[in-house]
gemmi code that builds the backbone of each chain (N, CA, C; Angstrom):
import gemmi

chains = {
    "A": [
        ("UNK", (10.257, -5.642, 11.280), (10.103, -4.381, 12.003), (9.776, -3.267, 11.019)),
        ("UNK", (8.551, -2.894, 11.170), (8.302, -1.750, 9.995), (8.383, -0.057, 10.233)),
        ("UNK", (9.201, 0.530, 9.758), (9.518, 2.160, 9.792), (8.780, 2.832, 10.693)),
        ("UNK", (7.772, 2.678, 10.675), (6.584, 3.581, 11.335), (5.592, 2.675, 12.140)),
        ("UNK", (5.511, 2.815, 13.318), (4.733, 2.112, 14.877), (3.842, 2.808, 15.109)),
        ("UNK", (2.742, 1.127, 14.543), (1.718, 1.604, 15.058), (1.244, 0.515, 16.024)),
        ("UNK", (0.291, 0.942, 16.915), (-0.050, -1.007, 17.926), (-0.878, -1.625, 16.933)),
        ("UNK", (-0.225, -3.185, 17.518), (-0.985, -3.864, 16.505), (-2.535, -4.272, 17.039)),
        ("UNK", (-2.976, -3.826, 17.988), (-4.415, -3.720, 18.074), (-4.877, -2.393, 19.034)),
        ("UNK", (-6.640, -2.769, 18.435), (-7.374, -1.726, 19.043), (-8.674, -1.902, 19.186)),
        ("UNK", (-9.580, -1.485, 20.537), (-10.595, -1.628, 20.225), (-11.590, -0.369, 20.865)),
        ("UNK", (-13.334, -0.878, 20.392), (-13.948, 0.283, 21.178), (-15.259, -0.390, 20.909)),
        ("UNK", (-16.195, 0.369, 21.512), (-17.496, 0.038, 21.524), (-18.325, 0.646, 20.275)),
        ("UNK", (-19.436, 0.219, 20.342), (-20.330, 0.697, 18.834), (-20.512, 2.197, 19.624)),
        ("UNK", (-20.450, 3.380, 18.612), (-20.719, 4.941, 19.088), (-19.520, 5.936, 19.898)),
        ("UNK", (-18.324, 4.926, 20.231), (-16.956, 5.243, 20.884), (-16.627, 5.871, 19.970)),
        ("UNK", (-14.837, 6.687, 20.340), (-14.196, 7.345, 19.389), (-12.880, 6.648, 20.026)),
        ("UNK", (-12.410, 5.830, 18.739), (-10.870, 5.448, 18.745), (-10.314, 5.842, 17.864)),
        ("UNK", (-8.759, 6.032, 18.375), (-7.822, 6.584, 17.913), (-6.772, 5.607, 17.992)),
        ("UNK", (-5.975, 5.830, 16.400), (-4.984, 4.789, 16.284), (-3.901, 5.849, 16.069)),
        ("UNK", (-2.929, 5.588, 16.143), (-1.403, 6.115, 16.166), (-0.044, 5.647, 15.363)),
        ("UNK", (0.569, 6.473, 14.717), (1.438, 6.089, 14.067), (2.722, 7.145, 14.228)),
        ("UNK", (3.565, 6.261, 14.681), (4.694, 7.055, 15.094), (6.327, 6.844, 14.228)),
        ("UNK", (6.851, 7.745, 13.400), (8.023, 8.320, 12.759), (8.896, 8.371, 12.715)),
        ("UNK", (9.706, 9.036, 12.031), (11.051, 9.895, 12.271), (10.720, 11.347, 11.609)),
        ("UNK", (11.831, 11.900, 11.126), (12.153, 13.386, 10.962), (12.461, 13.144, 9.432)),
        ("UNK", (12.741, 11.837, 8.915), (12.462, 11.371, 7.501), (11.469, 10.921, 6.657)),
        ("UNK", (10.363, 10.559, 7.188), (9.515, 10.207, 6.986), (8.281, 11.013, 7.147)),
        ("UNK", (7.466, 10.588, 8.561), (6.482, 11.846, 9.206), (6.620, 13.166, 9.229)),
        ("UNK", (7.610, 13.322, 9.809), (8.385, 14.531, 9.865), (8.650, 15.636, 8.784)),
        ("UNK", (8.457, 15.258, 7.665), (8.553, 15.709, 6.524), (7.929, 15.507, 5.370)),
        ("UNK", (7.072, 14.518, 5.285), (6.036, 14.541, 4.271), (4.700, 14.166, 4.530)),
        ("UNK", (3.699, 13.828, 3.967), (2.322, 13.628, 4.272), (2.096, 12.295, 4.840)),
        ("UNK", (1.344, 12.222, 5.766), (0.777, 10.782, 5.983), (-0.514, 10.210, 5.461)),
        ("UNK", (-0.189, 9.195, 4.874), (-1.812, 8.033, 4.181), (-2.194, 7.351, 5.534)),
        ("UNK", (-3.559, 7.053, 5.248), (-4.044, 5.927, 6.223), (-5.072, 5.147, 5.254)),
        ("UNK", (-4.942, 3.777, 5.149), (-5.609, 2.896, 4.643), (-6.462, 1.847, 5.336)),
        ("UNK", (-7.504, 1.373, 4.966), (-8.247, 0.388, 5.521), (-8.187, -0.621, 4.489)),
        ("UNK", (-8.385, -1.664, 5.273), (-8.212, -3.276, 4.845), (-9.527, -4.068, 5.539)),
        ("UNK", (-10.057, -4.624, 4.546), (-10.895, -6.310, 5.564), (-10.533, -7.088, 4.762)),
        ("UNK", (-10.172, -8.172, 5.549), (-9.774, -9.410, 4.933), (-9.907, -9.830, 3.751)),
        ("UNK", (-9.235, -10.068, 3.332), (-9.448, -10.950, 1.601), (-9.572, -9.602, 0.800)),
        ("UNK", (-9.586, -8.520, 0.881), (-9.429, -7.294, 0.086), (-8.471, -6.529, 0.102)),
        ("UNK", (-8.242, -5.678, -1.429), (-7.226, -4.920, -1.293), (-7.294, -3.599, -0.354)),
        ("UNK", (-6.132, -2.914, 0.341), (-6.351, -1.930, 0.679), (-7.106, -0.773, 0.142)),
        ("UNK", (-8.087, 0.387, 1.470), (-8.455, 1.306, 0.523), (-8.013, 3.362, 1.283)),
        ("UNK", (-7.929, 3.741, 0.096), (-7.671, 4.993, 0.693), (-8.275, 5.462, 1.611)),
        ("UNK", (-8.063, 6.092, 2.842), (-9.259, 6.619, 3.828), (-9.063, 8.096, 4.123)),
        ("UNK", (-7.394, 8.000, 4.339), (-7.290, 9.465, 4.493), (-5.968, 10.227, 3.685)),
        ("UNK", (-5.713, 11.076, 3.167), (-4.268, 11.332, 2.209), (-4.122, 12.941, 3.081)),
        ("UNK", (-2.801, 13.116, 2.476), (-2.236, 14.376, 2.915), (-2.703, 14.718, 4.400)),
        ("UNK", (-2.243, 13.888, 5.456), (-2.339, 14.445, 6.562), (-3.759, 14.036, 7.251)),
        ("UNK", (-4.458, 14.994, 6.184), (-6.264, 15.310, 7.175), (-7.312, 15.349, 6.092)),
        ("UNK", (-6.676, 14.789, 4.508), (-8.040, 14.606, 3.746), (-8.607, 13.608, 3.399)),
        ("UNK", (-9.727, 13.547, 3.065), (-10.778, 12.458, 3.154), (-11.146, 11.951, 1.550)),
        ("UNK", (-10.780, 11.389, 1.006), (-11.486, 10.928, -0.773), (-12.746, 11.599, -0.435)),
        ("UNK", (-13.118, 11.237, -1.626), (-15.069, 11.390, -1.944), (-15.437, 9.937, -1.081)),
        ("UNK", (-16.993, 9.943, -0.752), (-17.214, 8.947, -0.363), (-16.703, 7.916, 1.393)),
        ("UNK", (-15.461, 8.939, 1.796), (-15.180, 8.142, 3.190), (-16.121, 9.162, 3.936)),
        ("UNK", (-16.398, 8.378, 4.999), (-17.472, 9.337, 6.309), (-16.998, 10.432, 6.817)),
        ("UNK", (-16.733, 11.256, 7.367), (-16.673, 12.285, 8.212), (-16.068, 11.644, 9.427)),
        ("UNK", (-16.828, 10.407, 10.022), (-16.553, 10.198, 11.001), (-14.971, 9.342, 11.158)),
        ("UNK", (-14.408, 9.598, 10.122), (-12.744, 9.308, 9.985), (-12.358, 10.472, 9.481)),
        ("UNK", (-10.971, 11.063, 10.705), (-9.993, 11.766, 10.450), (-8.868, 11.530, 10.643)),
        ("UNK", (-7.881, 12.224, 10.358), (-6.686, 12.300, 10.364), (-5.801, 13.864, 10.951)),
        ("UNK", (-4.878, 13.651, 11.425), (-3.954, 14.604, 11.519), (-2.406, 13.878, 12.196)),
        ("UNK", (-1.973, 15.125, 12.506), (0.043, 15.383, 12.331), (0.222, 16.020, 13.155)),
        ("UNK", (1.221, 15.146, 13.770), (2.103, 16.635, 14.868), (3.709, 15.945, 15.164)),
        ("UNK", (4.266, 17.011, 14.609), (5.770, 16.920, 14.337), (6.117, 15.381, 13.726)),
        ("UNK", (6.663, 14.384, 14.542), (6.887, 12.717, 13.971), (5.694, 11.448, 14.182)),
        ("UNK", (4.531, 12.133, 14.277), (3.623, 11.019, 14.732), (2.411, 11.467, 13.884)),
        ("UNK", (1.330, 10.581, 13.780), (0.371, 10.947, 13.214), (-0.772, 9.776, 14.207)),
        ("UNK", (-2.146, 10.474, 13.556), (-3.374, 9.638, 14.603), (-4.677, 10.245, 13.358)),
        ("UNK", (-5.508, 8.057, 13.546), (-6.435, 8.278, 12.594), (-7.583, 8.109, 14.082)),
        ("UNK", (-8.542, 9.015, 13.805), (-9.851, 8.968, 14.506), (-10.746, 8.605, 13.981)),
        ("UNK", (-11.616, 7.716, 14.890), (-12.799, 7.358, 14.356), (-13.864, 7.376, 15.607)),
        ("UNK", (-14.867, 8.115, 14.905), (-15.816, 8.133, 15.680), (-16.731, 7.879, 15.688)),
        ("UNK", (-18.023, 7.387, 16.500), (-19.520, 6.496, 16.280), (-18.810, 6.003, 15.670)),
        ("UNK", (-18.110, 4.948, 16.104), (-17.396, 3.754, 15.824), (-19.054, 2.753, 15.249)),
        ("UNK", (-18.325, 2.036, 14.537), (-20.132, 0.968, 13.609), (-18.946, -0.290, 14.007)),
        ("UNK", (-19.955, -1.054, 13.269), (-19.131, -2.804, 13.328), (-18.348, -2.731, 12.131)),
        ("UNK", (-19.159, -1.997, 10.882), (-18.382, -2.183, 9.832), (-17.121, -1.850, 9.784)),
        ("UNK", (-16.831, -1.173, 10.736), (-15.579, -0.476, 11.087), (-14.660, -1.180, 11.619)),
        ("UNK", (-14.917, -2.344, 11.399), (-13.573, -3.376, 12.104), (-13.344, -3.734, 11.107)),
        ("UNK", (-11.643, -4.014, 11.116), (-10.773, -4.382, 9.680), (-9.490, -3.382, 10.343)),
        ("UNK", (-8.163, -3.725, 9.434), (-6.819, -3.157, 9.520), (-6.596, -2.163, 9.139)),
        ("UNK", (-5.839, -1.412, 9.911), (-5.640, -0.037, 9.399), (-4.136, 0.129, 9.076)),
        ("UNK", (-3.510, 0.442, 8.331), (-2.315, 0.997, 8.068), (-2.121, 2.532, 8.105)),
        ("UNK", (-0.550, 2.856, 8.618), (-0.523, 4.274, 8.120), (0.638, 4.668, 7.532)),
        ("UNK", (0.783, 5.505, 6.615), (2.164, 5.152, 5.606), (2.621, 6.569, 4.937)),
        ("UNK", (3.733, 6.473, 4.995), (4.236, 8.043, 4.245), (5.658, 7.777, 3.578)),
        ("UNK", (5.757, 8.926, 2.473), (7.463, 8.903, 2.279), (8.088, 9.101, 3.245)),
        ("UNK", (9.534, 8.281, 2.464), (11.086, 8.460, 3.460), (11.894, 8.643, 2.832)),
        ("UNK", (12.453, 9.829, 2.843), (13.253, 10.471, 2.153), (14.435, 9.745, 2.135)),
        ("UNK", (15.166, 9.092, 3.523), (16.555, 8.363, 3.663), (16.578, 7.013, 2.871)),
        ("UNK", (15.229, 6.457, 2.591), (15.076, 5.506, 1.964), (14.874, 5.730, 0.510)),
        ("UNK", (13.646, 6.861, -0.143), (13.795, 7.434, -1.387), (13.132, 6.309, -1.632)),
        ("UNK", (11.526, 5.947, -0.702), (10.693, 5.170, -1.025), (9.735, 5.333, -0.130)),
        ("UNK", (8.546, 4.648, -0.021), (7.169, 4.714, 0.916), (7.436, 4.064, 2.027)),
        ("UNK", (6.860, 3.949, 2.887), (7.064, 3.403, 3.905), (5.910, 2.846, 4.732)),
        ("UNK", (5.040, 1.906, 5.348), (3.785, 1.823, 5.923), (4.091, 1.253, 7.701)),
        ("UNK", (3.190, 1.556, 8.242), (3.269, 0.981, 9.418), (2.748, -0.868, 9.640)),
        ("UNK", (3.199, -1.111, 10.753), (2.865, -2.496, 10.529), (1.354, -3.011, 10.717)),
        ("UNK", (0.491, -2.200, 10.739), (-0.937, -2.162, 10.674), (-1.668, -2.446, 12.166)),
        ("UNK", (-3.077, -1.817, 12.161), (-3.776, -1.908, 13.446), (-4.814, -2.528, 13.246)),
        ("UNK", (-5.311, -3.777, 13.624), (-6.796, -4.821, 13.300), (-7.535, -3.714, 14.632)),
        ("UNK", (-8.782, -3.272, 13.818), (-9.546, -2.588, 15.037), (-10.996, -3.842, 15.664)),
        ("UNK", (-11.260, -3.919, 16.450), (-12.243, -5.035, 17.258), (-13.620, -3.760, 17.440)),
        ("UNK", (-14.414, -3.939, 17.042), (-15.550, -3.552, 17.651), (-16.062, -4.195, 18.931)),
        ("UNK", (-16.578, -3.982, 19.874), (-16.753, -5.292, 20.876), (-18.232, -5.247, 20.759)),
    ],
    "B": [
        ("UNK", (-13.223, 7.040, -14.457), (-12.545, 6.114, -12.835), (-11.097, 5.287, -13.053)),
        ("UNK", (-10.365, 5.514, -12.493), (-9.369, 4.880, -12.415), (-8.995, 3.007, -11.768)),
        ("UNK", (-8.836, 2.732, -12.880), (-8.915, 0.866, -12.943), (-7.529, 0.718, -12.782)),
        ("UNK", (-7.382, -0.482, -11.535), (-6.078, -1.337, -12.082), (-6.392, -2.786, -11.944)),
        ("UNK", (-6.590, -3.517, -13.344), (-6.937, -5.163, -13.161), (-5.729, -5.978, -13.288)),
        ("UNK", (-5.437, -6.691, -12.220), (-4.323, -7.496, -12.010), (-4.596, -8.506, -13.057)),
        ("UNK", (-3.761, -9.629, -13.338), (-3.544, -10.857, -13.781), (-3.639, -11.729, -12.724)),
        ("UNK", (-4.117, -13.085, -13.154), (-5.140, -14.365, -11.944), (-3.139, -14.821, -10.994)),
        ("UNK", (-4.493, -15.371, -10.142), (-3.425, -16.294, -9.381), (-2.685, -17.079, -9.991)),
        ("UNK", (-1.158, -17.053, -9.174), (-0.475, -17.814, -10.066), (0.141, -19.315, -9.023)),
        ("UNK", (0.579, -20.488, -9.360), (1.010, -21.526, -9.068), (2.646, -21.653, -9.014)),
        ("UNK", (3.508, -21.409, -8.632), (4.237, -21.871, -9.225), (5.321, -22.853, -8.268)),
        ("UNK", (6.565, -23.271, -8.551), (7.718, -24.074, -8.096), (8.750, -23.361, -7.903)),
        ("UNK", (9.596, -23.850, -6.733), (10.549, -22.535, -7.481), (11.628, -23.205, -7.895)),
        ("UNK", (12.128, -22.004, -8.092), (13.248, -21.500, -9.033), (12.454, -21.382, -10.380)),
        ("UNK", (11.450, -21.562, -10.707), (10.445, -20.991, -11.746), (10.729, -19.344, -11.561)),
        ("UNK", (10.498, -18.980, -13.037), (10.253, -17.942, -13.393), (8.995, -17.227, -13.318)),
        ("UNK", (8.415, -15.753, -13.239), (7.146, -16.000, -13.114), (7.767, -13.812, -13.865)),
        ("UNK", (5.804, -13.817, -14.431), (5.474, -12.232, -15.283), (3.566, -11.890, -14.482)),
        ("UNK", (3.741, -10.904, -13.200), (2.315, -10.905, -13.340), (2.191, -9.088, -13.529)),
        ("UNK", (1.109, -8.754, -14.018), (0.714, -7.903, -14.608), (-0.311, -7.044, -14.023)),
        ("UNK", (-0.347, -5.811, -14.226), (-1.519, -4.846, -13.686), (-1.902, -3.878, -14.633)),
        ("UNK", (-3.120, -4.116, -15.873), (-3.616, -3.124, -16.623), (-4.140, -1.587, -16.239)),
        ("UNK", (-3.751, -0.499, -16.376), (-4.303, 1.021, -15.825), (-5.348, 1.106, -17.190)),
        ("UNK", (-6.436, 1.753, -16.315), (-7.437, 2.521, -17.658), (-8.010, 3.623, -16.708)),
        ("UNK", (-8.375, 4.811, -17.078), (-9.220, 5.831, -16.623), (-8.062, 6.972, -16.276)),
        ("UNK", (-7.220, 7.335, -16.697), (-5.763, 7.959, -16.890), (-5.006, 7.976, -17.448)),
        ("UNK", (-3.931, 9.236, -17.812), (-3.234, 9.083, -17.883), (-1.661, 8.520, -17.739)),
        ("UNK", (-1.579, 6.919, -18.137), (-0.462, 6.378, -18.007), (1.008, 6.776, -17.603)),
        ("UNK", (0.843, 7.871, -18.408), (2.357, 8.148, -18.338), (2.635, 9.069, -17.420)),
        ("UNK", (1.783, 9.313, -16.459), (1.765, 11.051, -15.807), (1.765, 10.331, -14.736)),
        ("UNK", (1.588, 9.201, -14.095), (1.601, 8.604, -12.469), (2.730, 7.477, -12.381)),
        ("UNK", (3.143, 7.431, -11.225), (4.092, 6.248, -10.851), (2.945, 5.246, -10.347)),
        ("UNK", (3.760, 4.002, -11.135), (3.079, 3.215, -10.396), (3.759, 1.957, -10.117)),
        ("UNK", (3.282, 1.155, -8.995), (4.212, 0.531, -8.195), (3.514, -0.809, -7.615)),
        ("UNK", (4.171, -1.529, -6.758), (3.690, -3.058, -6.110), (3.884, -2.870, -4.928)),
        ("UNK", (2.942, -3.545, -3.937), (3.151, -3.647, -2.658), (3.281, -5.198, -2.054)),
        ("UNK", (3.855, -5.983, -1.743), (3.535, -7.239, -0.635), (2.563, -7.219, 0.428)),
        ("UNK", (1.985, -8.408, -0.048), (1.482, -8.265, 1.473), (1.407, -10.531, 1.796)),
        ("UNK", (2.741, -10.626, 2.847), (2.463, -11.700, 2.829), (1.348, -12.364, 4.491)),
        ("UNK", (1.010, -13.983, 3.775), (0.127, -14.493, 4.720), (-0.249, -13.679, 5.998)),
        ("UNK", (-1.037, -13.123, 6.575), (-1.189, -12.344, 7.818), (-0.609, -11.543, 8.124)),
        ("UNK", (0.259, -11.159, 7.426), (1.227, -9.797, 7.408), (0.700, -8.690, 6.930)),
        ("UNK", (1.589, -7.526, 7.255), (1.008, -6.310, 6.750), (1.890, -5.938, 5.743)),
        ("UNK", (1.548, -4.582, 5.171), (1.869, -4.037, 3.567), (3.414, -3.607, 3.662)),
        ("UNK", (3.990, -4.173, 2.676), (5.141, -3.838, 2.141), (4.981, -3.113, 0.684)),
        ("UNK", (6.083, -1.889, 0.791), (6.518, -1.280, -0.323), (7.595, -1.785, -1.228)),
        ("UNK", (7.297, -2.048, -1.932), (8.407, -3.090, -2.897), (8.927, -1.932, -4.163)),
        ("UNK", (8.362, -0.901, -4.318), (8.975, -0.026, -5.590), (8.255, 0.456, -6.787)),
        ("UNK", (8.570, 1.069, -7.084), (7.740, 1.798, -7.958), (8.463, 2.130, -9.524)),
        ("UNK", (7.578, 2.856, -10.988), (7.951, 3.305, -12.108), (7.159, 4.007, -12.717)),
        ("UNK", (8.238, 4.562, -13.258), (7.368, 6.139, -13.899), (7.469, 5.721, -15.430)),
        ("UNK", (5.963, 5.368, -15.646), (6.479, 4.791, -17.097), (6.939, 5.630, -18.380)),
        ("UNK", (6.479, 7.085, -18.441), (6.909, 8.182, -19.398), (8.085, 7.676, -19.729)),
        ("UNK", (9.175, 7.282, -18.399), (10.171, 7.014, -18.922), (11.508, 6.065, -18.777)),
        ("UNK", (10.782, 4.786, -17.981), (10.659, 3.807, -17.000), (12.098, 4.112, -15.915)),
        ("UNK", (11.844, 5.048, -15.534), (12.714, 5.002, -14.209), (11.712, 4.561, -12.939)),
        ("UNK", (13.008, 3.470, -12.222), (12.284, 2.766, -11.621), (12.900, 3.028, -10.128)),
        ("UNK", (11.978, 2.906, -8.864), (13.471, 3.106, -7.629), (12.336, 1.817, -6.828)),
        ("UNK", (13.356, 1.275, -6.385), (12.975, -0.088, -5.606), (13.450, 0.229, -3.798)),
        ("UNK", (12.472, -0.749, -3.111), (12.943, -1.088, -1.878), (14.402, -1.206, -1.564)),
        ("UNK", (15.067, -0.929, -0.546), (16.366, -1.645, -0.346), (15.738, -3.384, 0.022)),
        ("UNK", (14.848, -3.645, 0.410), (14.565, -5.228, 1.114), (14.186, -5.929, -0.499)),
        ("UNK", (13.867, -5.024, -1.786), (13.210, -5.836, -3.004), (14.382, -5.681, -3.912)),
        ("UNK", (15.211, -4.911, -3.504), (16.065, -4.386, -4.925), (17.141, -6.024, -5.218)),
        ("UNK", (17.039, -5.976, -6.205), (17.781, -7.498, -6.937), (17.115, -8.419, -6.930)),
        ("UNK", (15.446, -8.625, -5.895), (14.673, -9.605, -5.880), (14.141, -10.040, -6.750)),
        ("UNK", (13.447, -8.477, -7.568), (12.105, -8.590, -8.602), (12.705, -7.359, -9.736)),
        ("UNK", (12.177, -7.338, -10.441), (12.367, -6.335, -11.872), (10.567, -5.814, -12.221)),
        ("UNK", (10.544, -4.325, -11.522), (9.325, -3.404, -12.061), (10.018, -3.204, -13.285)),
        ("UNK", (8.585, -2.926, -14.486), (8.586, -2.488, -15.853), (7.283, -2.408, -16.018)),
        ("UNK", (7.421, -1.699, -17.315), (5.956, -1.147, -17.654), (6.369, -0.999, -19.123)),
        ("UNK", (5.069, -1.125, -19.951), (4.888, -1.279, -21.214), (4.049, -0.294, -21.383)),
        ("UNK", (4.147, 1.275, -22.201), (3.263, 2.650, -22.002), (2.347, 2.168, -23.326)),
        ("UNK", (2.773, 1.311, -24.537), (1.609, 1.160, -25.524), (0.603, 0.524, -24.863)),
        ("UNK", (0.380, -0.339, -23.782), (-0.729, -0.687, -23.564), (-1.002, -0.634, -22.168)),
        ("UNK", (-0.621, 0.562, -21.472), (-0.859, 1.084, -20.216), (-0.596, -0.222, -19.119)),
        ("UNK", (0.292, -0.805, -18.995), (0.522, -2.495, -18.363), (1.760, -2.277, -17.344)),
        ("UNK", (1.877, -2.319, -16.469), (3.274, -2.397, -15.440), (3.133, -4.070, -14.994)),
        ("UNK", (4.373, -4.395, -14.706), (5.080, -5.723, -14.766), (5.262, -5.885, -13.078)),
        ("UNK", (5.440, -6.986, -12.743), (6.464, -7.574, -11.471), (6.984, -9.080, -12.052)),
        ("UNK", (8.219, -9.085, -12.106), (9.140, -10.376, -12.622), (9.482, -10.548, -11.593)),
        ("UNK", (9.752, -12.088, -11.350), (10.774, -12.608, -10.978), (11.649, -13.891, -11.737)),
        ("UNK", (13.077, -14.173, -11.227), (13.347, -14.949, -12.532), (13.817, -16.246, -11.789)),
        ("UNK", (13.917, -16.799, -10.747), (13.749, -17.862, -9.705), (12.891, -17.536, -8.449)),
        ("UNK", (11.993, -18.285, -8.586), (11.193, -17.834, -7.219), (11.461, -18.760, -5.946)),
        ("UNK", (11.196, -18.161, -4.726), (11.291, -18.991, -3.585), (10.012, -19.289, -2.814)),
        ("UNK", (9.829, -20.458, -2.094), (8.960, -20.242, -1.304), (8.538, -19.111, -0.399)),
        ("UNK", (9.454, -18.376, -0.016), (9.190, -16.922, 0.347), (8.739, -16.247, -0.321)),
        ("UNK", (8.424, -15.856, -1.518), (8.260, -15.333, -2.653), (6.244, -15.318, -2.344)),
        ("UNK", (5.911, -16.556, -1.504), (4.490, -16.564, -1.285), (3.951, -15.474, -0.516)),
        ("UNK", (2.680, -14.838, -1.496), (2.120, -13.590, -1.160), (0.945, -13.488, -2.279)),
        ("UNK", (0.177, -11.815, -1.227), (-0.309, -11.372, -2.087), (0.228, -9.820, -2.949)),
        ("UNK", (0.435, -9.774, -4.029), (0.914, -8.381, -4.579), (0.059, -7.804, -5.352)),
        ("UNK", (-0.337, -6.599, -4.346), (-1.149, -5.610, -5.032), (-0.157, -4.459, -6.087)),
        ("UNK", (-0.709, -4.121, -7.012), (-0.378, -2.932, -8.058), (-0.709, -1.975, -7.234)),
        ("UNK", (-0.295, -0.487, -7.380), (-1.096, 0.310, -7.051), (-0.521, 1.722, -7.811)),
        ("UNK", (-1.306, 2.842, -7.835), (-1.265, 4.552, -8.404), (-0.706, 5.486, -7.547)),
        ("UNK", (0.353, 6.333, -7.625), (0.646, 6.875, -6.746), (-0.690, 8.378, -6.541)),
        ("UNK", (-1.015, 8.886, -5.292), (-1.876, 9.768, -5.294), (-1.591, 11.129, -5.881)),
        ("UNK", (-0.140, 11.999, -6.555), (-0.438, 12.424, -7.167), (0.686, 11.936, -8.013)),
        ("UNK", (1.075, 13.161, -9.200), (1.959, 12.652, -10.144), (3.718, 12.840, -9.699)),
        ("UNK", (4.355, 13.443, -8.598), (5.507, 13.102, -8.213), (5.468, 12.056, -7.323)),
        ("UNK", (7.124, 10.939, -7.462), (7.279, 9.626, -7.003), (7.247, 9.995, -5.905)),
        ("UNK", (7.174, 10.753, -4.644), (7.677, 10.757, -3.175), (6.198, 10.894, -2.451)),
        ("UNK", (4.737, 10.416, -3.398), (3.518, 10.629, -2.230), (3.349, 8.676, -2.471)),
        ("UNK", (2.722, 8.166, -1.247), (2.114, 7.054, -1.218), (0.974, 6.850, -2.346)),
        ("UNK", (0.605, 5.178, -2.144), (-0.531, 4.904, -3.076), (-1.744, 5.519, -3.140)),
        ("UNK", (-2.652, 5.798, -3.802), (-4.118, 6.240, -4.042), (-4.722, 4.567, -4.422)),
        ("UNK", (-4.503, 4.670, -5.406), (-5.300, 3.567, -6.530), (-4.986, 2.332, -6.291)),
        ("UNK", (-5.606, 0.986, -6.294), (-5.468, 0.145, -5.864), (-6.062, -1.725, -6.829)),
        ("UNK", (-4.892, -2.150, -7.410), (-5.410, -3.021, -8.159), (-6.256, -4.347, -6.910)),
        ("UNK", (-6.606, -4.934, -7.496), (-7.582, -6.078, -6.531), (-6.580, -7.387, -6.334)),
        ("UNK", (-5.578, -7.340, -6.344), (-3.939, -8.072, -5.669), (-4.527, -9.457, -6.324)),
        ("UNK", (-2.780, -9.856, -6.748), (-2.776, -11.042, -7.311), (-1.741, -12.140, -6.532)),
        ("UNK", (-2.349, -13.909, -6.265), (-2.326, -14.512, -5.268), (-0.921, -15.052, -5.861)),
        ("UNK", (0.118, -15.083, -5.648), (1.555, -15.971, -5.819), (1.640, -17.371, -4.988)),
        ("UNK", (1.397, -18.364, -5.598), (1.806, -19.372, -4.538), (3.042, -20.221, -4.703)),
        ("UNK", (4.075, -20.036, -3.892), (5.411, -20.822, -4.897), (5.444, -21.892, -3.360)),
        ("UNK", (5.660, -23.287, -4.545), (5.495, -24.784, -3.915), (5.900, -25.879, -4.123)),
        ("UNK", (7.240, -26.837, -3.864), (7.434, -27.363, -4.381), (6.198, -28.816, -4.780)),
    ],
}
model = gemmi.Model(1)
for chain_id, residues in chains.items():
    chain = gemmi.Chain(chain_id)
    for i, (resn, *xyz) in enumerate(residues, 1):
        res = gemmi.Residue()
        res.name, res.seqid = resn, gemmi.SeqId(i, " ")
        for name, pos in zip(("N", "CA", "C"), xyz):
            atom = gemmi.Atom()
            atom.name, atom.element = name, gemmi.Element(name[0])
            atom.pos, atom.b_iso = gemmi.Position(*pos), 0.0
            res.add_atom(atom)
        chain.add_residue(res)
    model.add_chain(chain)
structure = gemmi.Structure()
structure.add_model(model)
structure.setup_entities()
């Protein structure tokens, strides 16, 4: 059972806008920044979004992020194929006095 | 650019001992925590703990703490994951990774290319 819930699937069409969700506490979300990472198989995770709502160099536009009070939500929009793979979303926890990730979302293009 | 090259897949039996490794280059070593994640068969990412090598304070998982021993060696920019009997549970993949900035309480940035553990009798 991992700290922070997110569903473990999701899907959308090529050009859709899905949204994945990750939900908290008041130790965790609640109080510090949320990461969101992407995964495809057989690779290591990669940064997509940090502090809430920023983007590295190099991720699209068409992935965001934001926060509201214990939950957080990554958007994606003009959803592509390449865009299928796992998403995690992960932040400190203060009660723990360690990181914490959600149990990840495999997104399906259909 | 910031590098982290793991050490190869490893084999092992258990109750074997096992040392795998994650080299940093393109930074400053001593100014980031850096840490291991799990990730076993079809599972998703676990936080296993982290170290600040300036001055190796280390803070672990409650689910890793007594499992494994983080360390880091600052002459040659190298952080460690030991274990000193392994179990078949112990099978995974463990990525290294950089914390995104230089205090321990933000998640990973940086990301080594994870190294394969297979423990078997």
């Amino acid at each position: 059972q991992s700290v922070l819930t997110q569903p473990p699937s999701a899907s959308g069409t090529p050009g859709q806008r899905v949204t994945i969700s990750c939900s908290g506490s008041s130790s965790n979300i609640g109080s510090n920044y949320v990461y969101w990472y992407q995964q495809f198989p057989g690779t290591a995770p990669k940064l997509l979004i940090y502090r809430n709502n920023q983007r590295p160099s190099g991720v699209p536009d068409r992935f965001s992020g934001s926060k509201s009070g214990t939950s957080a939500s990554l958007a994606i929009s003009g959803l592509r194929s390449e865009d299928e793979a796992d998403y995690y979303c992960a932040a400190w926890d203060d009660s723990l006095s360690g990181a914490v990730f959600g149990g990840g979302t495999q997104l399906t293009v259909l | 650019e910031v590098q982290l090259v793991q050490s190869g897949a490893e084999v092992k039996k258990p109750g074997e001992s096992l040392n795998i490794s994650c080299k940093a280059s393109g930074y400053s070593f001593t100014s980031y925590w850096i840490g291991w994640v799990r990730q076993m068969p079809g599972k998703g990412l676990e936080w296993m703990g982290i170290i600040y090598p300036s001055d190796s304070d280390t803070r672990y998982s409650p689910s890793f703490q007594g499992q494994v021993t983080i360390s880091a060696d600052k002459s040659i920019s190298t952080a460690y994951l030991q274990w000193s009997s392994l179990k078949a549970s112990d099978t995974a993949m463990y990525y290294c990774a950089r914390n995104a900035y230089s205090g321990s309480n933000h998640p990973f940035q940086h990301w080594g290319q994870g190294t394969l553990v297979t423990v078997s009798s």
